[in-house]
KELUMLO-427661 format. One record per residue (C-alpha): x, z negated, y; residue in three letters. Coordinates in pm, whole numbers. Example, Ala and Ser with C-alpha at 12.3 -4.5 7.8 and 13.67 -1.06 7.14 Angstrom:
REM residues 2
xx,zz,yy,type
1230,-780,-450,ALA
1367,-714,-106,SER
REM end
This chain:
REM residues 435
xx,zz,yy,type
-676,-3755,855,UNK
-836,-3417,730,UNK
-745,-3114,950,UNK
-1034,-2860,976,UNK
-985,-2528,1008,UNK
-1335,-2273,1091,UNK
-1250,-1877,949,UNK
-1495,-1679,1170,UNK
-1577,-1410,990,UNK
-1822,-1122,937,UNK
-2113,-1134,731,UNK
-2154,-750,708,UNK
-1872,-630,420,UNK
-1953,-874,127,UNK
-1727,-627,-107,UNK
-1458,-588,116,UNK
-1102,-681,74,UNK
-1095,-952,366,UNK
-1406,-1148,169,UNK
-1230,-1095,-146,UNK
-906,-1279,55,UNK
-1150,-1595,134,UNK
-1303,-1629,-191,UNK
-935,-1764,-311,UNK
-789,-1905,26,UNK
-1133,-2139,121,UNK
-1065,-2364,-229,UNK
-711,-2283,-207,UNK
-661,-2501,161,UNK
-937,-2736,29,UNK
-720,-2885,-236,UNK
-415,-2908,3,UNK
-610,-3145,173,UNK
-790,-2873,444,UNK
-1150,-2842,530,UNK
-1226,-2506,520,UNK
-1540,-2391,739,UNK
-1674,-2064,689,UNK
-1856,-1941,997,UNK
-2040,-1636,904,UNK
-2166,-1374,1206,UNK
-2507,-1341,1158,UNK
-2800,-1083,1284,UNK
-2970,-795,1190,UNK
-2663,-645,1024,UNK
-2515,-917,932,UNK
-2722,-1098,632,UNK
-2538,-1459,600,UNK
-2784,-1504,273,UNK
-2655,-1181,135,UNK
-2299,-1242,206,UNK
-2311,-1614,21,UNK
-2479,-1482,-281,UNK
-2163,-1226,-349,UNK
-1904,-1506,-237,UNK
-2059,-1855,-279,UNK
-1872,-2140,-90,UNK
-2015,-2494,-17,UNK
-1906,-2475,312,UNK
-2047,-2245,571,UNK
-2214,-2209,901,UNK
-2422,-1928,1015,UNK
-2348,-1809,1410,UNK
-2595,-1627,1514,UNK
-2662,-1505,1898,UNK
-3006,-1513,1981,UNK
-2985,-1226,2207,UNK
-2708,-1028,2064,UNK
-2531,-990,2398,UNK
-2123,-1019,2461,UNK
-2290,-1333,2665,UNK
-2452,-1458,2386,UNK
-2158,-1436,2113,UNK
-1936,-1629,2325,UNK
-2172,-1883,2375,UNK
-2286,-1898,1973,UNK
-1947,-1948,1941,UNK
-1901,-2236,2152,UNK
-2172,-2439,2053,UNK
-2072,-2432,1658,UNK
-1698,-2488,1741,UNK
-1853,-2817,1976,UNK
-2052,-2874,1646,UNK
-1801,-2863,1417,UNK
-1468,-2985,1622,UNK
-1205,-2819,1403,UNK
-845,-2858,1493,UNK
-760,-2496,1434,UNK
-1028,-2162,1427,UNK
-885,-1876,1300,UNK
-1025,-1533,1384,UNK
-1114,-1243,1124,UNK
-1204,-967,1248,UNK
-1403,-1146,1525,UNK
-1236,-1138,1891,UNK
-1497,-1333,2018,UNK
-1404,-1618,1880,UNK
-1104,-1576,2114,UNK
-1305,-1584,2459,UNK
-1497,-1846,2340,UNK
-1187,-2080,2327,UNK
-1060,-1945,2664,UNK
-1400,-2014,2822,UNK
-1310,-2440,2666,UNK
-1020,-2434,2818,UNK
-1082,-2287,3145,UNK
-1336,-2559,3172,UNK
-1181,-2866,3074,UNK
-1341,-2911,2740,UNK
-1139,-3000,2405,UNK
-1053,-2684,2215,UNK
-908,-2589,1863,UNK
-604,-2397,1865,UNK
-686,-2057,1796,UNK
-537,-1776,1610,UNK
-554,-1437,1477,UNK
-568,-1312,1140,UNK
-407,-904,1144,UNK
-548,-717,787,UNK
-457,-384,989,UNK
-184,-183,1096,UNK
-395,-23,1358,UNK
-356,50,1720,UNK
-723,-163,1826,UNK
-611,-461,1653,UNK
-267,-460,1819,UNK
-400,-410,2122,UNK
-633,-696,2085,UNK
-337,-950,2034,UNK
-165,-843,2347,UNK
-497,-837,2547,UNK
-533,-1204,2420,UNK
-140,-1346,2410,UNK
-235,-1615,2719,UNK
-488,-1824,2472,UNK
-357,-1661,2109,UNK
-162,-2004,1933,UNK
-54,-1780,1640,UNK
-105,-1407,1497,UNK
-89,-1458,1118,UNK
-67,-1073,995,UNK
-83,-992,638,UNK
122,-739,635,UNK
554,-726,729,UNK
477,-413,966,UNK
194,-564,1184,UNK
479,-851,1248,UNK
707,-595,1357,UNK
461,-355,1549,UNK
349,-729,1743,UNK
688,-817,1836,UNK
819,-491,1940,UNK
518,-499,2208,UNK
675,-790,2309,UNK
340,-973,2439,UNK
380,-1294,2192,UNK
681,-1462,2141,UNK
846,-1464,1752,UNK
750,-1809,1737,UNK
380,-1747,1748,UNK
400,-1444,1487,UNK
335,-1501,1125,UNK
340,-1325,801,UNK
111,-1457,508,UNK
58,-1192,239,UNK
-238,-1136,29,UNK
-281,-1311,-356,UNK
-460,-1173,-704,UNK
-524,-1354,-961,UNK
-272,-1335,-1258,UNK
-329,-1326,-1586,UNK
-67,-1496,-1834,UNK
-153,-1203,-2119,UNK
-246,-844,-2068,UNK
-320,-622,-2361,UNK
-70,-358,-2442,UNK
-156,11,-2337,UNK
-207,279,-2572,UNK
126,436,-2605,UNK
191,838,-2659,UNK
-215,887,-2566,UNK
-223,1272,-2560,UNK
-510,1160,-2260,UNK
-368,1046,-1937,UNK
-663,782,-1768,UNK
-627,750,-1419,UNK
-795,469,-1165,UNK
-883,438,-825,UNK
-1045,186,-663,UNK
-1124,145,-268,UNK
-1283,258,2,UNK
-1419,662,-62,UNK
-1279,740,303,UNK
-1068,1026,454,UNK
-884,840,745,UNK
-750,572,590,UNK
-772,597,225,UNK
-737,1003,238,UNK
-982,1045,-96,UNK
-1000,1442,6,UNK
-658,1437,-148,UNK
-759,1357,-485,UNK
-896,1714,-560,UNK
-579,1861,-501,UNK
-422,1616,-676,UNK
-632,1701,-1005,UNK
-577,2096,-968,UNK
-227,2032,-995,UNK
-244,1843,-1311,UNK
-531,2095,-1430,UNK
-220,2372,-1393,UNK
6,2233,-1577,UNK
-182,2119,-1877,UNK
-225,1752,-1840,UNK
-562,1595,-2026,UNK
-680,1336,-1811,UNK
-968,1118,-1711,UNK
-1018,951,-1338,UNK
-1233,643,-1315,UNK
-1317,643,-954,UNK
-1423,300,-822,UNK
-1632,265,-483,UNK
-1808,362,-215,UNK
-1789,496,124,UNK
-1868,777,371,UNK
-1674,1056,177,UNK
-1885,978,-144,UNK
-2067,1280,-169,UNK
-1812,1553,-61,UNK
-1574,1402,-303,UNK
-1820,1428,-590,UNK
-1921,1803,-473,UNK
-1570,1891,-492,UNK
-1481,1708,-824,UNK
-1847,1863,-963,UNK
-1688,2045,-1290,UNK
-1469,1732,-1378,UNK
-1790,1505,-1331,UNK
-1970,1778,-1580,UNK
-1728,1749,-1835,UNK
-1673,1376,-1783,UNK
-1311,1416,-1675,UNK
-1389,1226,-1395,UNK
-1686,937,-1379,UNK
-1778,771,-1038,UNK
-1825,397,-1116,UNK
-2010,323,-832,UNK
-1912,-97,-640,UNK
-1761,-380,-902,UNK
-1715,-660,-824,UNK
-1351,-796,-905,UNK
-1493,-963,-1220,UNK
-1646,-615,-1370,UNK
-1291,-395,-1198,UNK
-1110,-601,-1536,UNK
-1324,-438,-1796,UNK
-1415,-161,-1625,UNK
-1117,-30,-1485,UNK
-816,-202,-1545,UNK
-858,-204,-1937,UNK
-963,118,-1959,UNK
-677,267,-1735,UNK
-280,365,-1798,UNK
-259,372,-1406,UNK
-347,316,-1039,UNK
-345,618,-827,UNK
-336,526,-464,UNK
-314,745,-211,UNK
-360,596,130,UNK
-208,696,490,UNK
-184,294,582,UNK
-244,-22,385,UNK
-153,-418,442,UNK
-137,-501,105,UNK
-324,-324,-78,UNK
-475,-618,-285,UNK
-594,-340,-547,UNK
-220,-247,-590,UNK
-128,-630,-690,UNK
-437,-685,-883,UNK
-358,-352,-1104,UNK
-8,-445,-1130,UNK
-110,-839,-1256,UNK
-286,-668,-1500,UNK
-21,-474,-1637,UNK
-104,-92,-1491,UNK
165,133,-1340,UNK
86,275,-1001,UNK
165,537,-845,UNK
146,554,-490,UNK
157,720,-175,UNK
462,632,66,UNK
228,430,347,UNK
248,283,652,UNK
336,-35,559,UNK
513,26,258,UNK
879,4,372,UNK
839,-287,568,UNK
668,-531,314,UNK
954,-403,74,UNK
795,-481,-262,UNK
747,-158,-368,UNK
1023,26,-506,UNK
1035,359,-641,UNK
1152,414,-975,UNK
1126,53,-1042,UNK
792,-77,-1012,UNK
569,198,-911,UNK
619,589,-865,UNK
597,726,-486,UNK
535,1033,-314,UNK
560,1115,44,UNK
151,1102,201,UNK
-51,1395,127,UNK
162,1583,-110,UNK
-55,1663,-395,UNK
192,1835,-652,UNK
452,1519,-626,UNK
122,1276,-618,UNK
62,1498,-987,UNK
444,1493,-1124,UNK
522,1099,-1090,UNK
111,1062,-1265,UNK
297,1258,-1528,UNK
580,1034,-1538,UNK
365,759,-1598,UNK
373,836,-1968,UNK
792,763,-2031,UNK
875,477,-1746,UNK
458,322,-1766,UNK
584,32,-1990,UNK
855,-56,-1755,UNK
712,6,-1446,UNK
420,-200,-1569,UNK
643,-509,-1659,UNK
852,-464,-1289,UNK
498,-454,-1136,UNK
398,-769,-1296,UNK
698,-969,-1206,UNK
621,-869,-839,UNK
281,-999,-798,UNK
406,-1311,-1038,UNK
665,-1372,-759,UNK
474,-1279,-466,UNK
93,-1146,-484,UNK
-19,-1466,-656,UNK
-300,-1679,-548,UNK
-81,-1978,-558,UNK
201,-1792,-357,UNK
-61,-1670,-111,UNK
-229,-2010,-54,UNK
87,-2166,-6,UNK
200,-1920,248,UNK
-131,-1963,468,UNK
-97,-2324,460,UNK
221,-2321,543,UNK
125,-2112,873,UNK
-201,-2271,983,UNK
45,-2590,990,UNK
301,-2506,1186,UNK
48,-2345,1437,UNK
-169,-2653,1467,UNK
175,-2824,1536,UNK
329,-2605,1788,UNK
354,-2682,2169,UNK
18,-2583,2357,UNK
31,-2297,2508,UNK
150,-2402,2894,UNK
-151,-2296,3082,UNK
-509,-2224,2978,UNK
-576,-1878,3014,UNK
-852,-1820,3310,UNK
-1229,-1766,3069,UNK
-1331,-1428,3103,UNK
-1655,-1272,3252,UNK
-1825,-1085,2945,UNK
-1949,-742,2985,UNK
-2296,-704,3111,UNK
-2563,-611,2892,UNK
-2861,-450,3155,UNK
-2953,-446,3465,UNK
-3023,-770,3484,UNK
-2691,-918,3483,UNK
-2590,-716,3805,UNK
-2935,-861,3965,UNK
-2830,-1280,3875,UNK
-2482,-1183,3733,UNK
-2412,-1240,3290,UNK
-2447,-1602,3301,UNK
-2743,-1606,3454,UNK
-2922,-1335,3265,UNK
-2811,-1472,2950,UNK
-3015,-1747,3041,UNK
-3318,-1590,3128,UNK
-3292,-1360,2795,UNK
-3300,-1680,2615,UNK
-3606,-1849,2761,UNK
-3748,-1484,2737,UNK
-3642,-1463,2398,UNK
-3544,-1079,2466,UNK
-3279,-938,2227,UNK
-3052,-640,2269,UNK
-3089,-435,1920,UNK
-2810,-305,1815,UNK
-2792,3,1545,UNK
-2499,-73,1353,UNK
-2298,-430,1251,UNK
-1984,-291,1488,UNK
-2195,-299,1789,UNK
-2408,-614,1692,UNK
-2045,-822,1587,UNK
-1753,-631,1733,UNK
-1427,-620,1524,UNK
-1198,-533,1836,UNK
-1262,-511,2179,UNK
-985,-276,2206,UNK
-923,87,2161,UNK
-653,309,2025,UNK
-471,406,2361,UNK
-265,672,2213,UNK
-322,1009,2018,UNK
-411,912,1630,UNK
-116,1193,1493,UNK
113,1075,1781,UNK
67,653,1649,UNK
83,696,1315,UNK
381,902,1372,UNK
553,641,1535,UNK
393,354,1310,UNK
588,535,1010,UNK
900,580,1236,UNK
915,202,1222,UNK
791,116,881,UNK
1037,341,718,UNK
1338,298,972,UNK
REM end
């Protein structure tokens, strides 16, 4: 017998990292004997059509509420996984696929086991595991931290917490670099964001090598909401070409593009699960050098020195000195960093992995009780007049639909929110990464 498993997912990021995860893993648990649904959120910011173009797989169902109410999700939700009967859903990204497996059970009806995928470290996404440990099966997080940060909460048991890491692909040759280049070429590629990927660093990072003498170029590849102020602050590198903004790849054009043309990844992030750019650079035979983020310690494949060159978050000059490095230990580092992702980052090593969890998930004891369903948040005025059900019901016949302004609102990611101070978490979130 074939064991199904539906990946709800969002339609909204088709160049993100988690899309970039299920372009490898769909085929990957196909040919271990899996059928892999892709159920794709769909509305007015979330273009299935689009999505598919970018990351074409054979199998996939659009969900799409017609009203674009917390009401409506849910129920989207349960009429494709009555459609489809898979033995396992796994959520990314999208919580509601968790009430709308509660709601199954607390009526009676067969249900899929259900977990959680984790791709953060972040307080929301924690918080949303606890908030649903009575009907969670399994929390499969993809990185070593958000396994630690879920047990120390101490609302799911170890036997219902998973690790499965990310995979790249990996090249059997890479072409030598250019040794004793009197030019140093520098990469990024990510998200162009302050919070997370802390891009406003890079400036600083550049005047320091611009002081002591170091001829570089920075490829720079992306987009995101620090874009602009990034490229008003690098403006005389950009005129002199010191610096070029590439603008989106795709992971077939980041080869030729970036990774070919580069001696080394520069990443400088306050948190990261993986990050997948890190083990793609590193398969195809880049040093990186690296900030010391959350989530570093705690996966412990990164090791200074070895395969990559750290420096503690934020600090500009040491982010400069180990770039400089780069030109004595690159070869080394490079061949350390290569014989990482070859023992760990692979696609083969990551498929594996997943497999291995979604198995012993869809085998482990049912959880003792079904959880009671939940009463969705109302969406008007109506729903205190004939209560959510009910005016879910008449927005249907009515064909009325909430519209929503952005794809967070119109397919929710969490439904949680950080609970503590941002400085005093990610304090704390370090505190137990690095020990």
């Amino acid at each position: 017998m074939t064991e199904s498993v539906l990946f709800v997912a969002p339609s909204a990021y088709p160049l993100g990292g988690v899309a970039t995860w299920l372009d490898y893993l769909l085929p990957g648990l196909a040919e271990r004997g899996w059928r892999a649904v892709l159920g794709l959120t769909a509305g007015r910011f979330h273009d299935v059509d689009h999505y598919r173009a970018r990351h074409p797989w054979s199998d996939v169902v659009p969900i799409e509420s017609p009203t674009g109410t917390p009401e409506g999700r849910v129920r989207a939700l349960v009429r494709t996984m009555r459609q489809l009967r898979p033995d396992l859903v796994a959520g990314v990204n999208i919580p509601d696929a968790y009430a709308a497996v509660a709601r199954m059970r607390a009526g009676g009806e067969p249900a899929p086991r259900v977990l959680m995928t984790n791709h953060s470290v972040e307080e929301q996404y924690l918080r949303d595991a606890e908030s649903w440990a009575a009907t969670l099966d399994g929390l499969v997080c993809t990185n070593r931290l958000a396994c630690r940060q879920a047990l120390q909460r101490r609302r799911l048991d170890a036997g219902r917490v998973h690790y499965a890491g990310y995979g790249v692909a990996f090249p059997a040759d890479v072409p030598s670099r250019r040794p004793g280049s009197s030019i140093l070429r520098i990469a990024y590629s990510g998200r162009l964001d302050g919070p997370q990927k802390r891009v406003n660093d890079i400036p600083a990072i550049l005047a320091s090598l611009d002081r002591d003498g170091v001829a570089y170029e920075l490829l720079i590849a992306g987009a995101g909401p620090q874009e602009e102020e990034l490229k008003a602050r690098l403006r005389p590198q950009l005129e002199t070409g010191r610096v070029q903004f590439l603008g989106v790849l795709d992971a077939a054009a980041l080869v030729p593009e970036v990774y070919r043309r580069a001696d080394v990844l520069l990443v400088t992030s306050l948190w990261e699960t993986g990050p997948i750019v890190t083990w793609e650079a590193m398969a195809q035979g880049l040093a990186v050098v690296t900030s010391r983020y959350v989530g570093s310690a705690s996966e412990g494949s990164l090791k200074d020195g070895v395969n990559c060159l750290m420096y503690e978050i934020g600090d500009a000059q040491a982010a400069a000195a180990q770039l400089q490095r780069v030109r004595d230990l690159g070869e080394s580092l490079a061949a350390a960093g290569r014989q990482l992702v070859e023992e760990r980052y692979t696609h083969a090593v990551s498929v594996a992995t997943w497999d291995a969890c979604l198995r012993r998930i869809l085998l482990s004891p049912g959880l003792p009780e079904p959880a009671a369903s939940r009463p969705m948040a109302a969406a008007g005025r109506l729903d205190a007049l004939v209560g959510t059900g009910g005016a879910e019901t008449v927005r249907q016949v009515l064909r009325r639909r909430y519209r929503h302004v952005e794809p967070g609102g119109e397919w929710p990611h969490s439904h949680s929110e950080s609970a503590t101070d941002q400085a005093t978490y990610w304090d704390a979130a370090r505190r137990l990464d690095h020990g």
